[in-house]
N, C-alpha and C positions, 0 to 999 in steps of 0.2 A: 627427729622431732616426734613428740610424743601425739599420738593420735587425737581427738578430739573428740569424748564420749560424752553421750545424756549423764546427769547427774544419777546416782542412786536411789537414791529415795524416792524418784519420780517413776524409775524401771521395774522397783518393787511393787508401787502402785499398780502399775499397769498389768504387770503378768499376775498379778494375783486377780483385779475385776477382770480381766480376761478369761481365765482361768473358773471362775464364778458365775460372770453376765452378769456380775451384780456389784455395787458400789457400796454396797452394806455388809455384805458379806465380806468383802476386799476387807473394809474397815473392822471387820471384826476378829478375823485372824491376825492383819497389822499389830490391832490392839490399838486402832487411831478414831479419831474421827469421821462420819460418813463427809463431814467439810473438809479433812484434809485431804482425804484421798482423790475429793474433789478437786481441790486445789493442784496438789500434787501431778493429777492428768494435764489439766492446763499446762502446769508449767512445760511439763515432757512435751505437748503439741507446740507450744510456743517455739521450745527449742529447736524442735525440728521442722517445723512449719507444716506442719500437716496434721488432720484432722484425723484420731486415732477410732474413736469411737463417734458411734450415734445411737439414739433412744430408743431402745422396741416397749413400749410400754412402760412396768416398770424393771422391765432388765435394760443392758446395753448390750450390743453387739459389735464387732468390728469391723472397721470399714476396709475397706484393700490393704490400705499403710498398716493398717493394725494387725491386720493379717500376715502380712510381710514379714514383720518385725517379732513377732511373737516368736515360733522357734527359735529363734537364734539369742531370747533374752530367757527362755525357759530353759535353752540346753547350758546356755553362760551361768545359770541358777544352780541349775542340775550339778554341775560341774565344780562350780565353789562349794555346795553342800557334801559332796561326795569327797572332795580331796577334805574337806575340814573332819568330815568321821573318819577316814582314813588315818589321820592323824594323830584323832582325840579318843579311839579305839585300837586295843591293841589286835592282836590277829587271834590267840588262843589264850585269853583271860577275861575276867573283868564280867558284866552281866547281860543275858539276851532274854528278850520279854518273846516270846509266840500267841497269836490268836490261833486256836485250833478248833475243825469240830469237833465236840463233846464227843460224839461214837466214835470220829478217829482218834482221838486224844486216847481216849479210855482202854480201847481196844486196841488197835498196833501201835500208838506212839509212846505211851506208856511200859509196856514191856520190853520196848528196844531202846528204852533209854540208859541202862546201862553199858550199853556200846559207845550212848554219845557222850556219859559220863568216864569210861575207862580212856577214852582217848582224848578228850579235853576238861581234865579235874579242875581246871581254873577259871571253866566258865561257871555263873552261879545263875539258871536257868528260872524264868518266871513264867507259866504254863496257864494260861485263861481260854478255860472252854466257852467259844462263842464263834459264832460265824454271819457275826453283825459285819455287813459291807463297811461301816463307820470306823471300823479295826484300824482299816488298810494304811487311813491317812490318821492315825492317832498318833502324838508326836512320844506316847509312853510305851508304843508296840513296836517292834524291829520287825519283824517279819510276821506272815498270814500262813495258815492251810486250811484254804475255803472250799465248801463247796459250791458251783452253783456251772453259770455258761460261758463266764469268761468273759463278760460285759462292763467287768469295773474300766475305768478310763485314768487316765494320769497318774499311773504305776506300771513298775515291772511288774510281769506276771508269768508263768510256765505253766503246762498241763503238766501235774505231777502222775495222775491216775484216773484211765477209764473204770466203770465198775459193772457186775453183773448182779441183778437180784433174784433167789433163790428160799424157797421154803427151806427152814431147819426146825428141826425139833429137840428136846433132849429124848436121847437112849431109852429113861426108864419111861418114858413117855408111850414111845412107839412101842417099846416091848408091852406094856401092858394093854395100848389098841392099835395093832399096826396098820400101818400107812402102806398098801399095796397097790393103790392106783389115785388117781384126782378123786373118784368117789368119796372114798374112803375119809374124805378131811372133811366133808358132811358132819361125820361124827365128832369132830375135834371143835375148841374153841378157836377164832380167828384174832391173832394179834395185829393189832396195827400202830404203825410207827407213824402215819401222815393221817391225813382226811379219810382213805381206803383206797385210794385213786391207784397204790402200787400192788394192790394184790389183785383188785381188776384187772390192771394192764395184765399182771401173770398169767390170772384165770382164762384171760382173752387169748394169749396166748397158747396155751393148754385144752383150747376149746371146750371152755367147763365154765361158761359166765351164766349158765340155767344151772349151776350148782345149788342147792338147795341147803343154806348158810346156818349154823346153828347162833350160840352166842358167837360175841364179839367184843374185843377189850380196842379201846383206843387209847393207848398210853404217850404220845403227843410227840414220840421221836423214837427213831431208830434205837437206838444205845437201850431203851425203857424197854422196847418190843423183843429184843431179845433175849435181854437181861432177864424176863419172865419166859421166854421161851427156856432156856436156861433151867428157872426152878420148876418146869414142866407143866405150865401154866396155861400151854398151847402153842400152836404152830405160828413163827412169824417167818418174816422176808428178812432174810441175813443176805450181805453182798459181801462181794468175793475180795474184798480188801479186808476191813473189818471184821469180819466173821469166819476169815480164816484161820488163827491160835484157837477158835472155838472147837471150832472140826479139828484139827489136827489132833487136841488135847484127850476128845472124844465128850467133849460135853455137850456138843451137838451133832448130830446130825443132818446130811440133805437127802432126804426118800426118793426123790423125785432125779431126770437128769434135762430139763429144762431151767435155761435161765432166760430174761429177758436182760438187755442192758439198761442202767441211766439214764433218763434223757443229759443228767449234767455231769461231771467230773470234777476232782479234786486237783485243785490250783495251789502251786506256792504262788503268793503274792504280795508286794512288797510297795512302800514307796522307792520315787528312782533315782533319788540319793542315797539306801540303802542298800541297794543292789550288792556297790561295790565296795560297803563298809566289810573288811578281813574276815570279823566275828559273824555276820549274817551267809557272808560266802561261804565261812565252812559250815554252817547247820546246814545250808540245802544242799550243799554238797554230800553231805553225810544222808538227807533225807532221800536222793536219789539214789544213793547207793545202797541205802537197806532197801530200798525198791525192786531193784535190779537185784537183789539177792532174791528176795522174796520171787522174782517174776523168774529168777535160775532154777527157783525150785520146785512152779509151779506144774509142771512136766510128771514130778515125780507123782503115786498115788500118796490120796494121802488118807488118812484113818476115818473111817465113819463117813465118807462124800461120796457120791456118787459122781463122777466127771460131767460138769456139764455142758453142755452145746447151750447156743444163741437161737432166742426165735423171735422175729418179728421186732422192730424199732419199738421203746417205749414212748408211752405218750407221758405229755410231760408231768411233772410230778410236783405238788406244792409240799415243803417240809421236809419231812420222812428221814435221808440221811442225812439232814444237816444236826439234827441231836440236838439242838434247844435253839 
């Protein structure tokens, strides 16, 4: 005999204003009315004779039964979405959207894209710099590389990478005023990729926050701050994901062998019916993997860096590596 289930359309209601705390929001992802979904609750409480929700102002909350009931109608959701892109996606063709950060995109994902292009030619790849939270659940994005703490909620997510921040400069830069101590950057223009909050933490670091600052460019994100350090514009904060092809190549330099770390890190981050679509499986699979090379290699010296050590926990940082 066939089990005895709530109807549909009243299950969707529900995990979706669950989901929300809100009955207008439920209705507006639906695409229904704020009365149907109204309706639609009803009817699920009727069915089962229990009172799913109550009012906190104007959101809703759930009551015990609501509680109850919720994972086992989110993982039943989870689970038809996930076997339906399994389906309607093939494993190694067809098209994958990314949200990336702009300085990660630009600077390591970019140049290692023909690894992910030699080994799957039939994915046709759509690459949007941005590291808006609103990404994650956008129904045109397959997968995220955010930065931030790892606080988004109702997604798979991984730490993909810690980071450390470090002064670079370019070459003709320092050869024509060298950088032989923290002094010494007195004389230099300061770039900054945030508010200033990451070159404090450093200088704090470095015990040099009575540095006596000459100019100062604020160019609004990481990717900007370097990218002028680069055409020798002044000294910025490059970190040790990002700002590594720069040093190796030799167009930058790091004078110094202090670093501080992140307060945040770079996440892949996904919705969790996407997790287990084939096409998303192997870009993060492929994304670890150039990781994991990159972290095989970090042992070795490498051109124009100085190796650098950790000092002291960062304080947290608004902007800077997220690059727009």
């Amino acid at each position: 005999m066939a089990k005895r289930l709530p109807p549909l359309n009243p299950l969707r209601a529900f995990e979706a204003t669950a989901r929300h705390g809100s009955l207008t929001k439920a209705a507006s992802e639906l695409n229904v009315t704020h009365g149907a979904i109204s309706h639609q609750i009803k009817a699920l409480e009727q069915s089962l004779g229990v009172k799913l929700f109550e009012r906190a102002g104007q959101r809703v909350k759930l009551t015990p039964h609501g509680a109850e009931l919720l994972p086992a109608v989110s993982s039943a959701f989870d689970g038809i979405a996930a076997a339906t892109q399994r389906m309607t996606r093939p494993a190694s063709s067809g098209t994958l959207s990314v949200s990336c950060v702009p300085a990660l995109l630009l600077l390591w994902m970019t140049p290692r894209l023909g690894s992910f292009m030699a080994q799957y030619p039939d994915i046709r790849l759509t690459l949007i710099p941005s590291n808006d939270a609103k990404d994650i659940r956008a129904p045109q994005i397959d997968v995220c590389v955010h930065y931030g703490d790892g606080s988004w909620t109702d997604c798979w997510m991984r730490k993909w990478s810690g980071l450390e921040l470090f002064p670079v400069v370019s070459p003709t830069l320092i050869n024509n005023r060298p950088i032989r101590s923290v002094r010494d950057l007195a004389d230099h223009v300061f770039l900054h990729g945030d508010d200033g909050r990451e070159w404090h933490t450093w200088l704090a670091a470095a015990d040099a926050l009575d540095l006596e600052r000459g100019r100062r460019h604020h160019l609004g994100d990481a990717r900007m701050a370097v990218e002028a350090a680069v055409h020798g514009h002044g000294v910025a904060l490059g970190d040790s994901v990002t700002a590594s092809s720069l040093l190796a190549r030799g167009m930058l330099v790091a004078p110094f062998s202090l670093s501080v770390p992140a307060v945040d890190d770079f996440y892949v981050v996904c919705r969790n019916e996407m997790k287990s679509t084939p096409i998303v499986q192997l870009f993060i699979d492929w994304l670890f993997a150039e990781k994991a090379q990159d972290d095989g290699r970090a042992d070795a010296p490498v051109a124009g860096r100085v190796v650098t050590r950790r000092k002291r926990p960062a304080l947290r940082v608004i902007g800077g590596r997220t690059g727009g």
